[in-house]
Structure formats: structure tokens, C-alpha cells
LUMROSE-797778 format. One record per residue (C-alpha): residue in one letter; z, x, y. Coordinates in steps of 0.1 Angstrom, whole numbers, plus 5000, padded with zeros to 4 digits. Layout:
N
AZXY ...
//
This chain:
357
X780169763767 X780069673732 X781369283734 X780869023709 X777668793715 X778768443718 X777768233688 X776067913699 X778067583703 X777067233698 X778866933723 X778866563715 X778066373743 X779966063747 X777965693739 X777465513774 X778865223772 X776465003799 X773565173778 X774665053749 X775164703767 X771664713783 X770364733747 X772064493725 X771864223757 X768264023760 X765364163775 X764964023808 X761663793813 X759063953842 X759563663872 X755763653875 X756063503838 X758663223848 X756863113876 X753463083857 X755762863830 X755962633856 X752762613869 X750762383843 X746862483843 X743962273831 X741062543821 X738362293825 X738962233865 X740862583873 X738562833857 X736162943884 X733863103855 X732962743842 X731162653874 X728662893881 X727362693911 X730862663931 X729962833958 X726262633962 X726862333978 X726662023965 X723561783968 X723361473987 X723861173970 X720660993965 X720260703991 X721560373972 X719160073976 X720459743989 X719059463964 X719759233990 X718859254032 X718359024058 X714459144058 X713959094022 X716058734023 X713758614049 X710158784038 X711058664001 X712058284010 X709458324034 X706858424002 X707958153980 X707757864010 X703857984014 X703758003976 X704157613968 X702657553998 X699657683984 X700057513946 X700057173966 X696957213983 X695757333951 X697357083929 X695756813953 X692456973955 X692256953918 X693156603916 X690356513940 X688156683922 X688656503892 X688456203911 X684956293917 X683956453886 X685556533853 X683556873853 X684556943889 X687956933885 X688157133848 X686157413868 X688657423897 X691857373871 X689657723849 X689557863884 X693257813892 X694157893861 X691758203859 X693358333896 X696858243877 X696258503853 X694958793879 X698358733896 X700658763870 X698759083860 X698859233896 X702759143893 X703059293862 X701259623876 X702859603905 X706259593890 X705359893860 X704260133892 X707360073911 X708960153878 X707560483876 X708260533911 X711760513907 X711660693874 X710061053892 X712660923920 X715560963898 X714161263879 X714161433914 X717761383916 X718861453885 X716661793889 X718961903920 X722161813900 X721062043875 X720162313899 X723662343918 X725762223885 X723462343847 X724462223817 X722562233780 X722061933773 X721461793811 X718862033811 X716862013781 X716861613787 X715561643821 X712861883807 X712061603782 X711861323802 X709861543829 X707361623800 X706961233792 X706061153831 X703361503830 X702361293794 X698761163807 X698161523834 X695761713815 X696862003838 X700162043823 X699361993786 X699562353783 X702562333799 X704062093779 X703162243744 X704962573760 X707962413766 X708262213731 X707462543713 X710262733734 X713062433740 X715662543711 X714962953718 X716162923756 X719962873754 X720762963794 X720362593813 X718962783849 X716462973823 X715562613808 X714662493840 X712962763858 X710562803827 X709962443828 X709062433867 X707062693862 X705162643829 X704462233838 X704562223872 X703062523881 X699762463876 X699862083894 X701062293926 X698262503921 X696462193925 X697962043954 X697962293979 X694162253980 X694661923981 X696761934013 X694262214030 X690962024028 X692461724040 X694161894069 X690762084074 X688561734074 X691361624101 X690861864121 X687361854123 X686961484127 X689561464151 X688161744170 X684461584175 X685461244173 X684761074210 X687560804203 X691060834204 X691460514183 X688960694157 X691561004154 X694360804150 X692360564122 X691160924109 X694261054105 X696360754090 X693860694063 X693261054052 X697161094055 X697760764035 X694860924009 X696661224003 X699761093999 X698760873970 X696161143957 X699761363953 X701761083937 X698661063910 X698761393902 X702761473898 X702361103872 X703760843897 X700760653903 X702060373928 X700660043932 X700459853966 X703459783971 X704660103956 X702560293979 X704460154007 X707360233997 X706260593991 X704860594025 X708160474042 X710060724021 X707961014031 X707860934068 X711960894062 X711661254050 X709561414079 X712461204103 X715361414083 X714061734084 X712861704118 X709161764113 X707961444125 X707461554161 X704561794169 X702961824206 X700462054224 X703362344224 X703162344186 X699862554190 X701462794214 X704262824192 X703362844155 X699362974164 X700063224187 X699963194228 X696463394226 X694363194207 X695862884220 X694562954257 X691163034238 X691262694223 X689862374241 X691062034245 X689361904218 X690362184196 X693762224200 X693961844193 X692461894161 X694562194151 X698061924158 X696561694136 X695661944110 X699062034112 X700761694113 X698461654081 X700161944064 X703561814068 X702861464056 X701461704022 X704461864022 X706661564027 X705161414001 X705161693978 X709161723981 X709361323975 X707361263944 X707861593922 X709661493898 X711961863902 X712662023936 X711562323941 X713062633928 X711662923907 X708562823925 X708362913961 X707962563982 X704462564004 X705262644039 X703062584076 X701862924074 X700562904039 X698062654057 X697962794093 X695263084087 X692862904070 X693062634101 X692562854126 X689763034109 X688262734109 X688962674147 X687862994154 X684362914136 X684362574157 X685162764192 X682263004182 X679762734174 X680562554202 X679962824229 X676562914210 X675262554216 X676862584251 X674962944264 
//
């Protein structure tokens, strides 16, 4: 019973030999790490953080203008054929003149001279509108590059050069002395430009959203007592072509003649693209409601399409000749316009059946 206890005992374990191996020998390299070695990356392109518009898509390219077309070879050799024509009538009346009298012909040579002058003025105009034209034109683009793809210094010079068209716009002189106070405290580029939309532009939307509502309203009504078709389609074309140019002026492109036509085309090429050029008698029934358009008359309903046509050719024109698209601020839409135009229908329908009963 009473045995010795054992007294403890201590064993050397033998050294393993592939353990021993395994640590003297080189760590082996992870494969992911080899196949990355020969993968060669280029952080500007690959990093999917350095575009923070990749998944917006990108804008169109802005339409490229031919300099030279069959149309403008024949009108221009077409103007320059009439153009000598007419200094050799003049060059002979002249000379007959003086043939008669010395004072004759120094008061047609002053006169030629004199309508000389007025040309190359008109010219010169002419040629400093389409400038600016082209300048909001290209500001436009620039504005929805910046939108999809930001950068600093894109950014900050398209808020400049924006600021130098809003220059002689008393609306957005505020505006302007916001954004010069606050250029070098704004550092994000989408930040820059929202601000900038807002602060100058703001207040000229303000303005031409009016704008676009009275003339639609003064459409309507014309068009809706006019007896005439020919006076509702005269109506509508030169309160259309009157709006159009009143918006240029106020967003600073101010276009000439010739630059007016040009606007013109450029808006109609607009409506064509986005498909709002077409509007018929189901418009009413569609956008209006099917109630009040079997309320409606004739006369009225054709009133309410015009309106509406009107509204479009605003808001055509308003996505052509601001010099940024729109973005922080929400773009006008049909039914920002639509309840005002058929209150005023409504008003019409009611005055009319009074004077009827």
C-alpha cells in the first residue's frame, strides 16, 4: 500500500527534420500576388473612384457645322453675283449723275458711300451676334461635359466665362457677386456648379417661365376668337418667333438676323429630336383630361393646342440658349403651364355661354 510516488520525468522530443526544412527554405509567395505582378495597372484609367460619373452616360457630341455645303456655295455665289451687279448699276448711276451735275453726282457718291457704311456696320453686328451665339452654344456643351465628367478647374472656368455672358443681365448681378465671393471656398466641382446654376441662373428662370405663360396665354386667346385660319397661323409664328428671341436676350445671346435664324432652325431641330413637334386635337384629351376636353368647343380646343405648341417652342428654346443645361434646377415641364391654360379656357367657355343664354 505504501509504494514510492513516482518522481516526475522530462523526455526530449526529437527535432523534425521537414520542420526544420520548411523553416530555413523561402517563404512561398500567395499566387494571387504573382498573378497581380503580371498584370500592369495604370491608376489614372483603372481606378473606378476617379470617375465619379462612370455609370452616367456620356453626352452627345455637339453637332459639328459644315463650313462648306452645296446651299451655302450656291446662296453665297449667288449673294456676291447680285452684289456687283448692284455696284454697277450704282457705279453707272453715279457717273451719269456727274454727267449732269457735279452736285448730283457728289450727293449720290455721299449716299453710296453713306449706305456703304450702314452695311459694313450691319455686317459687323451681324457677325458679333453670331459670335455670341456660338459662344452660349459652346458654354452649353461644355456645361453637360462637366455635369457627367467634374473637374476643378473645368468647372470654375465654365462658371467664369458663364458669369462674363450674364455680364450686362442686371438679374444675375447678385448672382454673379455670390459666386466671385464664394469661387475659391467651394472645392467639390458638382457643388461649384449647382451653386452657380442656381445663384445666376436662377433668378433669369424665374423670369422666363412668365415669359413663356403670357405668350402661350395671348395664343390661346387670339387663336381662339380669331375668324381666320391664316390669322392663327400668322399669330402664332410671330409670337413664337417673339419669344424665342425675347429668351435669347435674357440668358445674354442677343442674336441678330441672321442669328435669329439660325436660333430658330436650331430650336425647331430640337422640338424634331425630342419628339415634341407634333401636337393634334388628342393632345387635349390626353394631357387636359377627356372631361374638360368634351366641355371644350372647337374654337377652344384649337386655342388650348396652340397654347401648348407655344409652350414647347419656350421650352425648346430655353434648353438651346442657356448657357448650362439644366440640373440643380428642376427644368419647366407642360404641366407647370397646363393649369393656368385651362383656367383660362375655363374662364373663356364661361363667358362664352353667358353671351350665348
Amino acid at each position: 500500500m505504501n509504494e514510492t510516488p513516482r518522481t516526475p520525468q522530462s523526455f526530449q522530443v526529437p527535432d523534425d527534420a521537414p520542420a526544420k526544412a520548411a523553416k530555413t527554405s523561402t517563404p512561398r509567395e500567395p499566387t494571387a500576388v504573382r498573378e497581380m505582378e503580371r498584370i500592369s495597372f495604370s491608376p489614372e484609367a483603372d481606378d473606378p473612384f476617379l470617375h465619379e460619373g462612370a455609370g452616367v452616360p456620356a453626352p452627345l457630341p455637339p453637332r459639328k457645322r459644315r463650313l462648306l455645303t452645296l446651299p451655302r456655295l450656291f446662296f453665297g455665289a449667288l449673294s456676291l453675283l447680285l452684289s456687283l451687279a448692284i455696284g454697277l448699276w450704282v457705279d453707272q448711276l453715279i457717273r451719269d449723275l456727274f454727267t449732269r451735275s457735279d452736285w448730283l453726282g457728289w450727293t449720290a457718291a455721299s449716299l453710296a458711300a453713306l449706305a456703304l457704311v450702314a452695311l459694313l456696320a450691319g455686317v459687323l453686328r451681324e457677325l458679333w451676334a453670331l459670335r455670341r451665339l456660338s459662344s452660349v452654344e459652346r458654354l452649353h456643351a461644355r456645361g453637360i461635359e462637366q455635369i457627367t465628367h467634374p473637374t476643378r478647374d473645368g468647372a470654375r472656368a465654365l462658371i467664369g466665362e458663364v458669369s462674363g455672358v450674364l455680364a450686362g443681365r442686371p438679374e444675375a448681378k447678385a448672382g454673379r457677386a455670390e459666386m466671385a465671393r464664394l469661387m475659391d471656398d467651394i472645392i467639390d466641382p458638382p457643388d461649384l456648379l449647382a451653386l452657380g446654376e442656381k445663384e445666376m441662373l436662377g433668378p433669369l428662370d424665374d423670369k422666363a417661365i412668365p415669359m413663356i405663360l403670357n405668350s402661350a396665354k395671348r395664343v390661346s386667346v387670339v387663336t381662339a376668337v380669331s375668324p381666320r385660319a391664316i390669322v392663327d397661323l400668322a399669330y402664332v409664328l410671330f409670337e413664337s418667333g417673339r419669344l424665342i428671341r425675347r429668351i435669347a436676350e435674357l440668358y445674354g445671346a442677343r442674336p441678330g438676323t441672321i442669328g435669329f435664324i439660325r436660333l430658330a432652325r436650331d430650336v425647331l431641330a430640337h422640338l424634331a429630336v425630342t419628339g415634341s413637334i407634333a401636337v393634334g386635337d388628342g393632345l387635349v384629351q390626353q394631357v387636359v383630361g377627356h372631361g374638360l376636353a368634351a366641355r371644350l368647343s372647337a374654337r377652344l380646343g384649337e386655342g388650348v393646342v396652340n397654347g401648348l405648341m407655344t409652350v414647347r417652342i419656350g421650352i425648346a428654346a430655353l434648353d438651346t440658349v442657356r448657357p448650362m443645361p439644366f440640373n440643380a434646377r428642376k427644368r419647366p415641364a407642360m404641366t407647370d403651364f397646363l393649369s393656368e391654360l385651362t383656367r383660362l379656357t375655363n374662364a373663356e367657355k364661361a363667358q362664352d355661354d353667358t353671351i350665348r343664354s
